[in-house]
C-alpha positions as CSV (number, residue, x, y, z in Angstrom):
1,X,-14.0,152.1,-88.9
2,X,-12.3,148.6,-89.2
3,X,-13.5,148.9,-93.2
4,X,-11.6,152.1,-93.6
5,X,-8.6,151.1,-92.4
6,X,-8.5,148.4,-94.2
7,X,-9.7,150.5,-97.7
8,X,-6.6,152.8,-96.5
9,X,-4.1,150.2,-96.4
10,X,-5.5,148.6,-99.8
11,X,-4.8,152.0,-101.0
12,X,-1.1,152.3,-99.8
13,X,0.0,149.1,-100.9
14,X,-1.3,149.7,-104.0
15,X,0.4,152.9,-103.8
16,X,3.7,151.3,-103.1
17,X,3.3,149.1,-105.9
18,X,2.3,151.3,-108.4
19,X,5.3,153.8,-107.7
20,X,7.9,152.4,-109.8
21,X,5.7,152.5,-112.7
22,X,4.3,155.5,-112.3
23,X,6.4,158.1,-110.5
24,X,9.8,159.8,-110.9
25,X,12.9,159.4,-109.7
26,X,12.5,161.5,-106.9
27,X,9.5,160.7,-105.7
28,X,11.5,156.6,-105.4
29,X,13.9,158.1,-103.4
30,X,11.8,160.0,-101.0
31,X,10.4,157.0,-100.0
32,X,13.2,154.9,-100.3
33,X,14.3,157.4,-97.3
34,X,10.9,156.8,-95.9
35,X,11.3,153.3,-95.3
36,X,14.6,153.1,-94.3
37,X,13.7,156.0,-91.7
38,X,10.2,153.5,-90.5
39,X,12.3,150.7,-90.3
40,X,14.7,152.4,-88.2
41,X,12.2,153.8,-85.7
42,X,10.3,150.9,-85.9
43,X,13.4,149.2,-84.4
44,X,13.7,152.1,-81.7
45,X,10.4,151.9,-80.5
46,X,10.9,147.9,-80.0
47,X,13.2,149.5,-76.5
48,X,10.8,152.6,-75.8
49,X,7.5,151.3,-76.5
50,X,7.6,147.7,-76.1
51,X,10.1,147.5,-72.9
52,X,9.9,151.0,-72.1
53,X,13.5,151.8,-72.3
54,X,14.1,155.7,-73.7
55,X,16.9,155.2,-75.5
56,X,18.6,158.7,-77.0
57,X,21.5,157.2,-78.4
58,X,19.9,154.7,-80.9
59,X,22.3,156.4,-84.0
60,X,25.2,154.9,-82.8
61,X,23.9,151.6,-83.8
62,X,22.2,152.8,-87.6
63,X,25.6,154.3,-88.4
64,X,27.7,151.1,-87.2
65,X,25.1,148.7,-89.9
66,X,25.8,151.5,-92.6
67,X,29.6,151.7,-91.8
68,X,29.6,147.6,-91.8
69,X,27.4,147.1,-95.1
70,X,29.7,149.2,-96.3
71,X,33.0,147.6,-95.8
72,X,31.1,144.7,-96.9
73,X,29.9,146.3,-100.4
74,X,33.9,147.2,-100.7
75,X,35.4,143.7,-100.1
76,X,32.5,142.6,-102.7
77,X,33.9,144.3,-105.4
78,X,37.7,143.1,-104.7
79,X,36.2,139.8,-105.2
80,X,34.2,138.6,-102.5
81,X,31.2,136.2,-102.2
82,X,28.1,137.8,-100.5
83,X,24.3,138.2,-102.2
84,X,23.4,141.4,-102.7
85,X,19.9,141.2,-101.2
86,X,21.2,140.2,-98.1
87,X,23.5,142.8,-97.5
88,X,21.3,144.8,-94.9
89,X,21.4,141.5,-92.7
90,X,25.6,142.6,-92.2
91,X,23.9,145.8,-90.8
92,X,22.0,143.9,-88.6
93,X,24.9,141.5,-87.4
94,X,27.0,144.5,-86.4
95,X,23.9,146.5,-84.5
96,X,23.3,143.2,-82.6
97,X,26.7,142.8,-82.1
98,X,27.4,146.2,-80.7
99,X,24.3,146.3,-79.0
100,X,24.6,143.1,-77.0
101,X,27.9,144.4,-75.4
102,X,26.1,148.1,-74.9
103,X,23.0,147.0,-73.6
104,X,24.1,144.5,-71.3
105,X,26.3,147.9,-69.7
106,X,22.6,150.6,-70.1
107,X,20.5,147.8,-68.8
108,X,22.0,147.6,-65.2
109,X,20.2,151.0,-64.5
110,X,16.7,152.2,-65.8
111,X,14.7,155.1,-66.2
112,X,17.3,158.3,-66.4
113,X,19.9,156.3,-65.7
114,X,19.6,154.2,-68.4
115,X,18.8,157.1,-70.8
116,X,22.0,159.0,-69.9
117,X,23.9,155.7,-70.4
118,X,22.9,155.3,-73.8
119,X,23.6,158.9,-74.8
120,X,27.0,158.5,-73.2
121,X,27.7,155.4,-75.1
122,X,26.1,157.5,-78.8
123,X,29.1,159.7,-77.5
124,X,31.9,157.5,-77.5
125,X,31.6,155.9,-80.4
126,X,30.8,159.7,-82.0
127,X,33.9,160.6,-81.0
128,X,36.0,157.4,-82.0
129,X,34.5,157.8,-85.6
130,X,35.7,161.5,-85.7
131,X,39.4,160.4,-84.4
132,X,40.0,157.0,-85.8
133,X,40.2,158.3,-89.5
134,X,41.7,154.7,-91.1
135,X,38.6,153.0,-90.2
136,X,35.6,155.6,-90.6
137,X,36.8,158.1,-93.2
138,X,36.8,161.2,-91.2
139,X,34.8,163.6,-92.5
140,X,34.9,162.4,-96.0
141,X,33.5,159.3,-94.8
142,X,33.8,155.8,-96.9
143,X,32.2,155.2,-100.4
144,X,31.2,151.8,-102.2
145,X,29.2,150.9,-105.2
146,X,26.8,148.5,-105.9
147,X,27.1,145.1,-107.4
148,X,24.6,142.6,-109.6
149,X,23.9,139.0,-107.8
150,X,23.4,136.4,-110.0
151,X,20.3,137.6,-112.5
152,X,18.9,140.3,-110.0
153,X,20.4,144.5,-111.2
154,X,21.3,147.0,-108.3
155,X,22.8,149.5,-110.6
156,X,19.3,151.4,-110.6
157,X,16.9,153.5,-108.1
158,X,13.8,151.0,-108.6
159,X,15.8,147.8,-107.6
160,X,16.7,149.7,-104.8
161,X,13.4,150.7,-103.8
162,X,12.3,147.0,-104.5
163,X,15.1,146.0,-102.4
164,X,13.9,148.2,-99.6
165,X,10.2,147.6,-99.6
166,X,10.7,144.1,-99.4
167,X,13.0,144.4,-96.2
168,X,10.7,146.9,-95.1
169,X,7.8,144.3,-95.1
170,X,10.1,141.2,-93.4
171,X,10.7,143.5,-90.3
172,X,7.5,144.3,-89.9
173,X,6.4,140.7,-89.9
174,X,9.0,140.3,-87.7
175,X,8.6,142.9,-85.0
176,X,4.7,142.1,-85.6
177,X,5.1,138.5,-84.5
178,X,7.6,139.2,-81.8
179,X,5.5,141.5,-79.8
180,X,2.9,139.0,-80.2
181,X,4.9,136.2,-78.9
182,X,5.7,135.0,-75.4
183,X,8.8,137.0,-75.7
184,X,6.9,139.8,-76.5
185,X,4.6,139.7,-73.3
186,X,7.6,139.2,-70.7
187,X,9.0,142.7,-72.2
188,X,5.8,144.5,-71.7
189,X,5.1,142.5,-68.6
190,X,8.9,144.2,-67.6
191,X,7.6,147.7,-68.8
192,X,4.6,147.8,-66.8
193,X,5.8,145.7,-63.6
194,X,9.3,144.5,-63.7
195,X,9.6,143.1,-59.6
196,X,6.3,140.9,-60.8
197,X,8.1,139.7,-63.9
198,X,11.1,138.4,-61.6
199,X,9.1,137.4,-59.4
200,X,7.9,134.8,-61.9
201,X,11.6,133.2,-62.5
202,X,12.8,135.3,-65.4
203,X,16.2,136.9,-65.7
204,X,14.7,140.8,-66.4
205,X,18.6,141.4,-66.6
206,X,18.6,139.2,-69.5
207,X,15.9,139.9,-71.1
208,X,16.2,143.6,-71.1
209,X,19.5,142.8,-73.0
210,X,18.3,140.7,-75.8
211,X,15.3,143.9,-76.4
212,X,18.4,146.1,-77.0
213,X,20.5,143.8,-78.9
214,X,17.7,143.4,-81.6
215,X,16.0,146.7,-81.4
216,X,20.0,147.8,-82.4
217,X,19.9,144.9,-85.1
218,X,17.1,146.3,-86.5
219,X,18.2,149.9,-86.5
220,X,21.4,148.4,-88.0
221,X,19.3,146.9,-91.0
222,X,18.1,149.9,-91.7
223,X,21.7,151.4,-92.1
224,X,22.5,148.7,-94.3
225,X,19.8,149.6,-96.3
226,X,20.5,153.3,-96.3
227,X,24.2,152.0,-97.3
228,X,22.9,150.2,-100.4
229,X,20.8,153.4,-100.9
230,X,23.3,156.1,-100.9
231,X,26.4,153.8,-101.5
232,X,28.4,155.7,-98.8
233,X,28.6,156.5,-95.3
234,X,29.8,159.6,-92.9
235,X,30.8,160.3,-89.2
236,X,27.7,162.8,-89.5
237,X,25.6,159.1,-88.8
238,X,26.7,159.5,-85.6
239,X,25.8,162.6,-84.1
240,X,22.9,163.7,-81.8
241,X,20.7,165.1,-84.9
242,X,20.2,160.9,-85.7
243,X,18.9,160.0,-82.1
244,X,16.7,163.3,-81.8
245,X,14.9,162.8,-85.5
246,X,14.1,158.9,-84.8
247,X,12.6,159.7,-81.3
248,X,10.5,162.4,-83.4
249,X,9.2,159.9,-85.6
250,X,8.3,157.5,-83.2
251,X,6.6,160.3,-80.5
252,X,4.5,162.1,-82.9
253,X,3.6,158.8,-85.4
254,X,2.6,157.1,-81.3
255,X,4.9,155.1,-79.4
256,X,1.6,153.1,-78.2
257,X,0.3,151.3,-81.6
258,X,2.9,149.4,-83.9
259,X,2.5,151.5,-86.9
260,X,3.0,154.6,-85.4
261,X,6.5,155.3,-86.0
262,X,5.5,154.3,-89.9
263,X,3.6,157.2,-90.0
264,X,5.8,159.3,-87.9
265,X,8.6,158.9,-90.4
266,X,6.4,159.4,-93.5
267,X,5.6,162.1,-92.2
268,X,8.7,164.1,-90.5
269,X,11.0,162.6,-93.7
270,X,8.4,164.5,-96.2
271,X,8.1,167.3,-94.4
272,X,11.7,167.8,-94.3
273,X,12.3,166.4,-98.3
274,X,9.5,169.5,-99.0
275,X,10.4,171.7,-96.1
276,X,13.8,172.2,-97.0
277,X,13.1,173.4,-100.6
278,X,10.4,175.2,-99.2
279,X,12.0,177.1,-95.8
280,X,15.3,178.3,-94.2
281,X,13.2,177.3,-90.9
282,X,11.7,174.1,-91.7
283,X,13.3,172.6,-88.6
284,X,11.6,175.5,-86.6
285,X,8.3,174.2,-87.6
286,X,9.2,170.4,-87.2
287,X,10.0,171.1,-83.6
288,X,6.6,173.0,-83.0
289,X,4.8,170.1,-84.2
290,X,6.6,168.1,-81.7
291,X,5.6,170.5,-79.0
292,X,2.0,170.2,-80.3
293,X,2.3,166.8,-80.2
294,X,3.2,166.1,-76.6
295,X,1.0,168.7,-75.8
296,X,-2.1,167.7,-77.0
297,X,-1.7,164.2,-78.3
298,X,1.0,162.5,-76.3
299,X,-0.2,159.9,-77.8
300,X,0.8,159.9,-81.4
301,X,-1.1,160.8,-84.4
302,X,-1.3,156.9,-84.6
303,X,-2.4,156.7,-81.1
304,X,-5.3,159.2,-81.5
305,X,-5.9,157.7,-84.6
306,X,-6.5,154.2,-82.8
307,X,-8.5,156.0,-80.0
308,X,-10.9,157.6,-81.9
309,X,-11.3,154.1,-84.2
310,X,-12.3,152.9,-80.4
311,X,-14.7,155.3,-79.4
312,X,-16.2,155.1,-82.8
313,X,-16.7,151.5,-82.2
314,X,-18.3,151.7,-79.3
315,X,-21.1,154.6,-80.5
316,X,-19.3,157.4,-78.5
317,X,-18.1,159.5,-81.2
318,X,-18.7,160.2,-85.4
319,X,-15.8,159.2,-87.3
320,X,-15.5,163.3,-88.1
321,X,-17.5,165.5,-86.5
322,X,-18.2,169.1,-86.6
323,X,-15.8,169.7,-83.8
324,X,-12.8,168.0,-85.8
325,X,-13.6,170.5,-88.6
326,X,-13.3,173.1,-86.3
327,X,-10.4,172.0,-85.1
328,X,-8.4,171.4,-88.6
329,X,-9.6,175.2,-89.3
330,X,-8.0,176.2,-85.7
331,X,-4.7,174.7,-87.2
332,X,-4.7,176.0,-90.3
333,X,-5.4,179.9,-89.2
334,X,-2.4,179.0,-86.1
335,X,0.0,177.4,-88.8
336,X,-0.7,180.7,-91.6
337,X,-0.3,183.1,-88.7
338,X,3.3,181.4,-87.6
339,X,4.2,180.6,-91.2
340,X,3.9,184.7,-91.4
341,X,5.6,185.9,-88.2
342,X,8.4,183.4,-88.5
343,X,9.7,183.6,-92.3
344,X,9.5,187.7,-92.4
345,X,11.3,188.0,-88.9
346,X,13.4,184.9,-89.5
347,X,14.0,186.4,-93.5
348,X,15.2,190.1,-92.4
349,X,17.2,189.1,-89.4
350,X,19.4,186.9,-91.6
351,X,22.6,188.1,-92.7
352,X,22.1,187.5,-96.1
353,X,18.7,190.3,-96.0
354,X,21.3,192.8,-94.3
355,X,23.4,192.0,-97.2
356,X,20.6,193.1,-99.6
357,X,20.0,196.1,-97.7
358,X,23.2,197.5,-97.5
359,X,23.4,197.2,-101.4
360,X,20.3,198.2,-102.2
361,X,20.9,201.7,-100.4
362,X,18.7,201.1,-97.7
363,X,15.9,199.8,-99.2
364,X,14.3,197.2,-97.9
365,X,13.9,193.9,-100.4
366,X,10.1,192.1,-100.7
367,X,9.9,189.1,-98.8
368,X,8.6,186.2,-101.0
369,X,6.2,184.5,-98.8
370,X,3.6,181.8,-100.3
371,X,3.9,183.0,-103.8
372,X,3.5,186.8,-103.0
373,X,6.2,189.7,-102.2
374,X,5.1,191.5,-99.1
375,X,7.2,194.9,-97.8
376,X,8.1,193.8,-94.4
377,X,7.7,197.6,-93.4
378,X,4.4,197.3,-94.5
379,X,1.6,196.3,-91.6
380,X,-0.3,193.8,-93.5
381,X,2.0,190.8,-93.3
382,X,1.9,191.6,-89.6
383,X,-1.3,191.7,-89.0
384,X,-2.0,188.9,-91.1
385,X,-0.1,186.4,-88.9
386,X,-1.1,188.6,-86.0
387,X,-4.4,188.2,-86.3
388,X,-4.3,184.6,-88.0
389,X,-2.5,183.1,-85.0
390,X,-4.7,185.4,-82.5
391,X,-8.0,184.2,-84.4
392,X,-6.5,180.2,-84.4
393,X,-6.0,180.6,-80.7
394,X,-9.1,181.9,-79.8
395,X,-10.9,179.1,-81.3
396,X,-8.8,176.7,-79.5
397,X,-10.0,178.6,-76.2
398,X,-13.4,178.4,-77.0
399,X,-13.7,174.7,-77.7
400,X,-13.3,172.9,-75.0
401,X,-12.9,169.2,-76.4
402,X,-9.4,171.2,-78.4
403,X,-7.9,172.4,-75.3
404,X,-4.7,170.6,-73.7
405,X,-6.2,167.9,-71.4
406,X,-5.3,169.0,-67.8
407,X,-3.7,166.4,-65.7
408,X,-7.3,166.2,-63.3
409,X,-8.8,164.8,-66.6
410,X,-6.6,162.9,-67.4
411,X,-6.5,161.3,-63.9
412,X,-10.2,160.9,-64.0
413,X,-10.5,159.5,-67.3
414,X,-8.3,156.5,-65.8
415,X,-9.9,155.8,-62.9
416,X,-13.6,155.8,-64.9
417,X,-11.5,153.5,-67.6
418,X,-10.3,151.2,-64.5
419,X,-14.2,150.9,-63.3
């Protein structure tokens, strides 16, 4: 197993590398967006899965690093001194900055407490950014442009992406080392047993504090990044929609192994880059994964990932079986049977189908649904996501090893892991 993964990232970074000479211009920023949305949940799931800190206000601190790199990019161009390449670390300054002061306030309480403290603080500096126009642009937001450093060109989407990946690759050293360090094991020593950890002399106080500061440095990198990126920022950086779409990348990619939110935002930022073009309801279906998710994998694609590298390791499992092939066709007949249902009742209960109706005379328009026009009065597109969904479900019943883990297993499968 250990050989694949290691064939699989040979093949990525390879991948990575290969991309500005080979792919398009959209394809570089789809995963310029990528990376800039891995490092910022990689920087999120520093607080939740290292120290064990939900945080649901972690946008407050990406749009202060965008607003900042910003400001920064503007008073480069009237004339001021500051490389380039190290523009995302004014990001970072203003995230730790902001963060120190916030999470010395959240880190008094924990648990709920803590969460609501954090979304209360997301609030506040939501609703300063939408009254103090002189400083965050209203709606309109702020806009900069790029600027050369020395030999090195920013004017172009491949620098940028070069740009990018490389800071991409520093944090994860970073983060890699620092959850491997002393430092590291006091914060997950505070996550599983904080009285213990005080016991032993350390200021949990303290140390909760620091977590935040540089979990918010690091989401404000990743605003800096996304300022280079799109040479502007918005008040929109600030609301809820920010928070909610990092804690989905880091909750399906697995909050547990370090590379989870990685895949979490590849995933979630392709699906909506493709989803979008694709569906009115993308976000419908990017919220049942989530449900799926939690449901059946709580812990994280990566998570499972990791498990089942384990259990092939020790001889207890194939590394695919005939029950995962069961499995991925149980998905794909649920996912056709909800693609169905949801686009023709989400398609003629729009306004804009009423609007065809009524002009048409009545008649009711084809609905375009993977490259085919069906009659929604027609049966067959009904029962075709009828009895997809009903035939994905059943299969899902019939299997035991795919059902939803009940919370009696999962209580015995701890206390024969603690034996």
């Amino acid at each position: 197993m250990k050989t694949v993964l290691y064939i699989g990232a040979a093949i990525a970074a390879a991948a990575l590398l290969a991309l500005p000479i080979f792919g398009d211009l959209g394809t570089m920023n789809l995963v310029i967006k990528i990376m800039i949305a891995a490092i910022f949940a990689l920087g999120f799931n520093l607080l939740w899965g290292q120290a064990g800190l939900p945080s649901f206000g972690h946008a407050a601190y990406y749009g202060i690093g965008t607003f900042a790199t910003i400001y920064m990019m503007n008073a480069i161009d009237r004339g001021g001194w500051f490389p380039t390449p190290l523009l995302p670390l004014v990001g970072a300054g203003a995230g730790f900055a902001f963060g120190l002061v916030a999470g010395w306030f959240a880190t008094i309480r924990s648990g709920v407490y803590f969460a609501m403290i954090t979304v209360a603080l997301a609030e506040l500096v939501s609703a300063i950014a939408l009254k103090w126009e002189g400083l965050f642009g209203g709606e309109a937001g702020i806009r900069s442009i790029r600027t050369d450093w020395g030999p090195f060109s920013f004017q172009s989407t491949t620098s940028v992406y070069w740009l990018t990946l490389i800071w991409m690759l520093l944090v994860m050293a970073f983060l890699f080392g620092l959850q491997r360090s002393p430092f590291g094991l006091v914060v997950r020593g505070i996550r599983e047993r904080e009285l213990r950890v005080r016991f032993l002399g350390y200021d949990t106080h303290r140390v909760k504090t620091l977590v935040f500061a540089i979990s918010a440095a690091v989401s404000g990198l990743a605003g800096g990044l996304l300022a280079i990126s799109d040479e502007s920022a918005s008040m929109v950086l600030f609301q809820g929609s920010g928070s909610a779409f990092v804690v989905l990348n880091t909750v399906i990619g697995g909050a547990g192994v370090f590379l989870g939110p990685v895949i979490g935002a590849a995933l979630t930022t392709s699906f909506a880059y493709f989803g979008a073009n694709l569906s009115h309801f993308w976000m419908l279906y990017l919220g049942i994964a989530f449900v799926v998710t939690v449901m059946y994998a709580p812990q994280g694609i990566g998570g499972a990932i990791a498990q089942r590298a384990r259990a092939v390791k020790a001889g207890e499992k194939a590394a695919f079986g005939t029950g995962d092939l069961i499995g991925i066709v149980a998905f794909a007949l649920t996912f056709l049977g909800l693609i169905f249902l949801i686009e023709i009742t989400g398609t003629i209960c729009s306004e804009q189908y009423r609007a065809s109706i009524a002009s048409a005379k009545g008649v009711w328009p084809p609905v375009r649904l993977l490259g085919y026009d069906f009659n929604p009065l027609s049966p067959l597109p009904w029962l075709i996501g009828l009895l997809s969904l009903g035939a994905g479900i059943a299969i899902v019943v019939a299997q035991p090893h795919l059902r939803r883990p009940r919370l009696l297993d999962l209580v015995t499968t701890k206390a024969e892991a603690g034996k």
